[in-house]
C-alpha positions as a Markdown table, in Angstrom:
| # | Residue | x | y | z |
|---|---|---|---|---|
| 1 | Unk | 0.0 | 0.0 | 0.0 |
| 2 | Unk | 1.4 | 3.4 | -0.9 |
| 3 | Unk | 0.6 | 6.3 | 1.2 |
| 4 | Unk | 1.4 | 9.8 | 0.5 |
| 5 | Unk | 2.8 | 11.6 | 3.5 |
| 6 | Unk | 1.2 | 14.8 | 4.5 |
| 7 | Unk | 1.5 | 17.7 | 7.6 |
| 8 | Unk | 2.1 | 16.6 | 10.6 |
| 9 | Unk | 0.6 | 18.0 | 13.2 |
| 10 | Unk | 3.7 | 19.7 | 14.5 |
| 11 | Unk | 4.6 | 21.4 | 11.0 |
| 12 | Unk | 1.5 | 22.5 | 10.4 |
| 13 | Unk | 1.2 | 24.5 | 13.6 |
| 14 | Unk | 4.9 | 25.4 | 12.9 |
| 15 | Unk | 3.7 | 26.8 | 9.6 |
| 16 | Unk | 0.6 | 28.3 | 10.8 |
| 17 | Unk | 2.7 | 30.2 | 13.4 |
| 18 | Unk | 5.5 | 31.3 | 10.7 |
| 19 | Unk | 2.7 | 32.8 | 8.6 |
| 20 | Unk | 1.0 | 34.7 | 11.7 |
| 21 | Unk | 4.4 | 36.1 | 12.1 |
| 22 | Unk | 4.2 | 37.2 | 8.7 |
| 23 | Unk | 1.2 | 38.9 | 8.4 |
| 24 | Unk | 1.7 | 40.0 | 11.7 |
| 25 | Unk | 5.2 | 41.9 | 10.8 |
| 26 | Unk | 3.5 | 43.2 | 7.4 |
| 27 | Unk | 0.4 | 44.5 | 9.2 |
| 28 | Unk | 2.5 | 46.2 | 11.7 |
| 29 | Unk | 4.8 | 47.9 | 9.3 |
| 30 | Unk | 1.8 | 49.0 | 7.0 |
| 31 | Unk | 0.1 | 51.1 | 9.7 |
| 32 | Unk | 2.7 | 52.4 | 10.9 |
| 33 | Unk | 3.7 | 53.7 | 7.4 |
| 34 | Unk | 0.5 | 54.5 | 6.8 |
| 35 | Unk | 0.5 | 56.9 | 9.8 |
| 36 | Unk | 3.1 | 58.5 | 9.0 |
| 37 | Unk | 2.0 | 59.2 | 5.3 |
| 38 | Unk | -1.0 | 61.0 | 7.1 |
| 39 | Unk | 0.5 | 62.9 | 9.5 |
| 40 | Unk | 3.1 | 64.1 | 6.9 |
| 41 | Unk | 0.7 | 64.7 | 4.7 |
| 42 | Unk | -1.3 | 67.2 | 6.6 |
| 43 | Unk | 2.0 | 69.2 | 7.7 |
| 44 | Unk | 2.6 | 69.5 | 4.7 |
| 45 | Unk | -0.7 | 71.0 | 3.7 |
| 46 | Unk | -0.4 | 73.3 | 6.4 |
| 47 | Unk | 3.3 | 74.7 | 5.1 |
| 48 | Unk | 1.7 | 74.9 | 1.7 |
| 49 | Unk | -1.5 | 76.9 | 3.8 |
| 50 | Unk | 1.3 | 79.2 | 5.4 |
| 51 | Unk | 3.3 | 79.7 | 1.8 |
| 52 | Unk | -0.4 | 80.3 | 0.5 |
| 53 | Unk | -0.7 | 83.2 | 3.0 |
| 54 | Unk | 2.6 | 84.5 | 2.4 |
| 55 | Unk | 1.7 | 84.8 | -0.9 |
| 56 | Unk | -1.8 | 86.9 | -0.5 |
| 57 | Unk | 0.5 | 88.9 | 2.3 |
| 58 | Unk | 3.2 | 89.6 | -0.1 |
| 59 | Unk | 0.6 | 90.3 | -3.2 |
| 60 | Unk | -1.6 | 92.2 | -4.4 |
| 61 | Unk | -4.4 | 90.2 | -3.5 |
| 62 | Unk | -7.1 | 92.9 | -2.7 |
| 63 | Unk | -9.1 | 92.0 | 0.8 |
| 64 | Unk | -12.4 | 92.5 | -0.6 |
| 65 | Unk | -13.2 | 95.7 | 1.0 |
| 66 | Unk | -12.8 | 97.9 | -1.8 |
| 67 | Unk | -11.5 | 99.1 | -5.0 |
| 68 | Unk | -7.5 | 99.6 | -3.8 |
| 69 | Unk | -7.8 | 97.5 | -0.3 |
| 70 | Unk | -4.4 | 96.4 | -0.9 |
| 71 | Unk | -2.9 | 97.2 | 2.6 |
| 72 | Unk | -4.0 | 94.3 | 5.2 |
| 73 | Unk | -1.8 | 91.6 | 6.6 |
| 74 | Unk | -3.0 | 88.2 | 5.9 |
| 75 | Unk | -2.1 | 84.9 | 7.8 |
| 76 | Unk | -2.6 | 81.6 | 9.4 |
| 77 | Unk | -4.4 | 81.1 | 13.0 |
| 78 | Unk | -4.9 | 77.9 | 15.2 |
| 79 | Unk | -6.2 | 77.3 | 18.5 |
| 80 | Unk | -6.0 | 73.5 | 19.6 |
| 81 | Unk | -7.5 | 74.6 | 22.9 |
| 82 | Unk | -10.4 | 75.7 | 21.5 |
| 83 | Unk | -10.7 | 73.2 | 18.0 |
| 84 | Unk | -7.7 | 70.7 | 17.6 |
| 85 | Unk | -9.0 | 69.5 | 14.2 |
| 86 | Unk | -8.9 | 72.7 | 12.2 |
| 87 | Unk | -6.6 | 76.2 | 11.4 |
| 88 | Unk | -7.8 | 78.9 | 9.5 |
| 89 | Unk | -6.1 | 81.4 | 6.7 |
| 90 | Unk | -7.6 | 84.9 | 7.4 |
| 91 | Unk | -7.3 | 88.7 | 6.7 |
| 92 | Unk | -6.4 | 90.7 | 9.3 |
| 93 | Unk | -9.1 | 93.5 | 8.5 |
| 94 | Unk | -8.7 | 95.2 | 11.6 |
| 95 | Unk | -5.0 | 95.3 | 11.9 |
| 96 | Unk | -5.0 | 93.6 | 15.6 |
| 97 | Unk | -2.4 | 90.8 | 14.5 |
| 98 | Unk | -4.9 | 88.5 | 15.6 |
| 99 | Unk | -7.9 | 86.5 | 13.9 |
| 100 | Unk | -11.6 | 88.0 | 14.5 |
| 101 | Unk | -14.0 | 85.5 | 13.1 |
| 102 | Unk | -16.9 | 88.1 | 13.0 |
| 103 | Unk | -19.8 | 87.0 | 11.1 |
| 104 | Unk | -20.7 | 84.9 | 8.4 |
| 105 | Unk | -19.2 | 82.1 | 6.5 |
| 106 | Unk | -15.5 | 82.2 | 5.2 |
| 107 | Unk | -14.7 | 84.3 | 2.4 |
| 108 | Unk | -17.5 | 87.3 | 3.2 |
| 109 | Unk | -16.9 | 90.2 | 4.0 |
| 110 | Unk | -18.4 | 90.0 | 7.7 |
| 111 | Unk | -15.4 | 87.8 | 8.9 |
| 112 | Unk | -11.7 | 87.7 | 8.7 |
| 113 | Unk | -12.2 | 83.6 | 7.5 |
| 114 | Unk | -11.0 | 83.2 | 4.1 |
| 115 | Unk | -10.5 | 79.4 | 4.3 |
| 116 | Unk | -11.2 | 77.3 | 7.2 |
| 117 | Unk | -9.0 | 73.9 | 6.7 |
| 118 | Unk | -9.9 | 70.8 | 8.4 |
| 119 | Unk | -7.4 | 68.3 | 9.0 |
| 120 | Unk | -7.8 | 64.6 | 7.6 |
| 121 | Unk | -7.8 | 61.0 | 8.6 |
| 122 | Unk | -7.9 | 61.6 | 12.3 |
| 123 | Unk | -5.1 | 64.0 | 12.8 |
| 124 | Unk | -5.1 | 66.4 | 15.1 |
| 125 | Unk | -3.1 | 69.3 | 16.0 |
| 126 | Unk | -1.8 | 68.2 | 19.3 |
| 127 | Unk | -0.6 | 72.2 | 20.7 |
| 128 | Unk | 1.3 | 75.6 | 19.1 |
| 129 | Unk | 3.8 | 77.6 | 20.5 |
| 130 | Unk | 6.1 | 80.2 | 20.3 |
| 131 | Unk | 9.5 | 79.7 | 20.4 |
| 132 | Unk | 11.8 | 82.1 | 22.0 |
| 133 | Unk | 15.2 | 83.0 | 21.2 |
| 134 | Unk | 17.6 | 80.7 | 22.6 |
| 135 | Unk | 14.9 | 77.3 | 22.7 |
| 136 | Unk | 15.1 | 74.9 | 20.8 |
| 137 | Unk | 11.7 | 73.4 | 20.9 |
| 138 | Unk | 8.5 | 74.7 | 23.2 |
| 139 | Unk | 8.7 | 76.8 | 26.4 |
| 140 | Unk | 6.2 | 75.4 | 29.5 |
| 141 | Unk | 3.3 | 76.8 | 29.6 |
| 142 | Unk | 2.5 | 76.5 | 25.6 |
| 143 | Unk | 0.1 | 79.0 | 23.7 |
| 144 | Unk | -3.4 | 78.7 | 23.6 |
| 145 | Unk | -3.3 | 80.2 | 20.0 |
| 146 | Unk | -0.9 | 81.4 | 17.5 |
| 147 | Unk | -1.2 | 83.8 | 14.9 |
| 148 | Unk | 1.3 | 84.0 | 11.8 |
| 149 | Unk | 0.8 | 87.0 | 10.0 |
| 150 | Unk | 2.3 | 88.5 | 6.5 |
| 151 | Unk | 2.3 | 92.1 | 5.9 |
| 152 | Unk | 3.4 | 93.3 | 2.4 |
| 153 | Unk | 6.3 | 94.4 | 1.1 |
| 154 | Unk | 7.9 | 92.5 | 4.2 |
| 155 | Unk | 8.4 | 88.6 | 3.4 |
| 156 | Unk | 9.0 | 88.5 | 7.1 |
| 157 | Unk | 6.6 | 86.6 | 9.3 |
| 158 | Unk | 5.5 | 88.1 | 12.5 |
| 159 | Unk | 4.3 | 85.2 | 15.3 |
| 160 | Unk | 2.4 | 86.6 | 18.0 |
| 161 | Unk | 0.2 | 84.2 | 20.3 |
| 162 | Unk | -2.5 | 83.8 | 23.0 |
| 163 | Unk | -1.1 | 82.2 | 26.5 |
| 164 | Unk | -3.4 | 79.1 | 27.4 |
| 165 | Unk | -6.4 | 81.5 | 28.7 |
| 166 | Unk | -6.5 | 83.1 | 25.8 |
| 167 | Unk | -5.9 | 86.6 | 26.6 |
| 168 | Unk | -2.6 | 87.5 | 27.3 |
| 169 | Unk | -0.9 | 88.6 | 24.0 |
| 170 | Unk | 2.8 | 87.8 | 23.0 |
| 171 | Unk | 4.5 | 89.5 | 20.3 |
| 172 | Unk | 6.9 | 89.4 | 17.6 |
| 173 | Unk | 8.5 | 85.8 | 18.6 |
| 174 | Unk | 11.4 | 84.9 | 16.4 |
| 175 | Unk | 10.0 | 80.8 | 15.5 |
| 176 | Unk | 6.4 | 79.5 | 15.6 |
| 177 | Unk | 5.9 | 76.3 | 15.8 |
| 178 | Unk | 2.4 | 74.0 | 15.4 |
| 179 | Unk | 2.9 | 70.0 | 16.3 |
| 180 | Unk | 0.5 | 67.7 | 14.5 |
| 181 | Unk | -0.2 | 64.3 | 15.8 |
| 182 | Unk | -1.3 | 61.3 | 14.3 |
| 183 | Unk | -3.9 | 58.5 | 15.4 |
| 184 | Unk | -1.0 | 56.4 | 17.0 |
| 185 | Unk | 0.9 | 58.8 | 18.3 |
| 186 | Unk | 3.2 | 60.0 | 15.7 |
| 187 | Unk | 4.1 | 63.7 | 16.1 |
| 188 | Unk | 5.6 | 66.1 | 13.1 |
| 189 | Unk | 6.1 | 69.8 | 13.8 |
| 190 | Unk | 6.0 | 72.8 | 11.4 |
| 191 | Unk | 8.2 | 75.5 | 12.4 |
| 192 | Unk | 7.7 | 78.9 | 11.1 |
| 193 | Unk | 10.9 | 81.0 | 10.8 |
| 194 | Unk | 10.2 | 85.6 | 11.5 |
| 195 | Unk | 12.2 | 85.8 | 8.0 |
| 196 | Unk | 10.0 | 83.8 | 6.6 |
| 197 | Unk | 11.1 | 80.3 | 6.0 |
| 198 | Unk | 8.6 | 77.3 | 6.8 |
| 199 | Unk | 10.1 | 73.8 | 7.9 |
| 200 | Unk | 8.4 | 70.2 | 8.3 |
| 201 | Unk | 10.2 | 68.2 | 10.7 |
């Protein structure tokens, strides 16, 4: 009688557990690549958002005001206090330094909105800060809000924020920073430079 051999009991669970390794390891290494594709992604979105303002603040984009309305500052707010999942590109029509939502819907006259940009596949911006001359990376206690605003002919940013209560005012800080964090924990910063320059890292 011929008899074919097959499994044994011990290979097969030997293979079985080889292959749950497998799937296992490439599981593992897909999300976490595919969390940092996301957070990346949206830092980048918000340097493109800050260039963007740059841009209107260096331009001639007119505010909307008026025939020759040429002179306002324009730039980038967030507040992860008060809403963690979005940041806003405004006009500062009221030369404060700061963003005044006013009312009605962005782009109108009524508010300072021009473009409220809601972050993606669960990231979040985790806090913003200030950075003062000297640090390297954000002072204790952190901003509630920060405010990067561009004021033509000056390329030069200026990066003013709120402390955590939101009412104290600091000015004219030379880096800004804004830390984004993924939905595992993965944390990328975009640091904004006074002369201008904008840096994912």
């Amino acid at each position: 009688m011929d008899y074919k051999r097959g499994f044994s009991l011990i290979e097969l669970l030997v293979s079985i557990a080889i292959i749950t390794f497998l799937m296992g390891t490439v599981l593992f290494s897909y999300r976490d690549s595919n969390d940092r594709l996301v957070v990346n992604s949206a830092a980048q979105e918000l340097a493109i958002a800050i260039r963007q303002a740059q841009s209107y603040g260096l331009s001639v984009k007119e505010s909307g005001i008026g025939t020759g309305a040429f002179s306002y500052a324009y730039g980038i707010y967030a507040s992860p206090i008060l809403d963690n999942t979005s940041y806003y590109i405004f006009i500062d029509r009221n030369a404060n330094g700061l963003y005044d939502a006013g009312s009605g819907t962005c782009g109108e006259v009524t508010t300072e909105c021009i473009e409220k940009i809601t972050f993606r596949n669960n990231v979040t911006m985790q806090q913003v800060c200030a950075v003062p001359i000297g640090s390297s990376d954000c002072p204790n206690p952190f901003a509630g809000s920060l405010y990067v605003t561009f004021l033509r002919p000056n390329p030069d940013a200026n990066i003013d924020f709120l402390d955590l209560t939101n009412s104290i005012v600091m000015n004219n800080f030379p880096t800004g920073k804004f830390k984004l964090i993924s939905p595992n924990g993965l944390v990328v910063s975009v640091r904004v430079e006074s002369a201008g320059q904008v840096y994912v890292n």
